[in-house]
N, C-alpha and C positions, 0 to 999 in steps of 0.2 A: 851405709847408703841410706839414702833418704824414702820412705816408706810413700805411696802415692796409694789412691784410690781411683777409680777407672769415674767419671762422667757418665751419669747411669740414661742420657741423654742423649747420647751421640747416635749416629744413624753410620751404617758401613757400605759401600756398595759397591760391588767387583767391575773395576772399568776394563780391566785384560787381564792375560794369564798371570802376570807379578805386580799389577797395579790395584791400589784401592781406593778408595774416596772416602773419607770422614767426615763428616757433616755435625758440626757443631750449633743446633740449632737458635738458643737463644742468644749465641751472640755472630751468630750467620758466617761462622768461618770451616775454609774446605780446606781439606788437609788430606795431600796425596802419601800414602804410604805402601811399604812393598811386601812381601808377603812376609818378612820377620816383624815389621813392626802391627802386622796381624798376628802374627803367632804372641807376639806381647801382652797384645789390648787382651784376644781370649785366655789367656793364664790370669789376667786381670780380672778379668768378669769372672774367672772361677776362684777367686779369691785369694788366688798364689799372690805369695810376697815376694821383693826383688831380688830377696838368695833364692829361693826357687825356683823365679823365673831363669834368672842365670844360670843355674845348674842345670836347667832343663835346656837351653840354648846351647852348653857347654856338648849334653850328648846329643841333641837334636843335628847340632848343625858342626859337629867335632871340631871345635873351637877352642883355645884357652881361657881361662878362667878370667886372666884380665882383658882379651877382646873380646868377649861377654859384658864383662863389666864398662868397658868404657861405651861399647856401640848401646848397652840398655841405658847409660847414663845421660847420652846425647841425644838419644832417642824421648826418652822422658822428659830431658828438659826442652823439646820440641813441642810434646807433647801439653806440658803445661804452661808453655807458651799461648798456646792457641784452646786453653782450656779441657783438652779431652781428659785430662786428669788434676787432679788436686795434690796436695802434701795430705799426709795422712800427720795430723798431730796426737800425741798420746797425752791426754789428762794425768798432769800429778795427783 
């Protein structure tokens, strides 16, 4: 899976009880997400990688390993659609 870094930029703000708002400032894009793809963005900012976030969704939210995997996969690529996250590339 593809390793990402969180947009150390973004702004969060609770519209309702499962709704969020993301706010991508310098390129002024909003982005409603729900309370898992909160639970994502914070394992992000705590530096968890995407087998730890999935493991951690796998017992968070008793899920299998690959509906884990595909909802973070879609999710992310959501995500850096709309910039809130980057590819993380490794230096040879």
């Amino acid at each position: 899976m593809i390793e990402y870094v969180i947009n150390p930029k973004i702004k969060i703000r609770r519209e309702s009880e499962d709704k969020f708002l993301v706010y991508v400032p310098q390129y002024r894009n909003l982005v409603f997400i729900n309370s898992t793809g909160l639970f994502i963005i914070r394992n992000m900012k705590r530096n968890k990688n995407t087998n730890e976030i999935m493991h951690e969704m796998v017992k968070n939210y008793s899920i299998s390993i690959d509906t884990a995997q595909k909802d973070l996969q879609d999710f992310l690529k959501i995500c850096e659609e709309n910039n809130i996250v980057y590819r993380k590339y490794k230096r040879i």
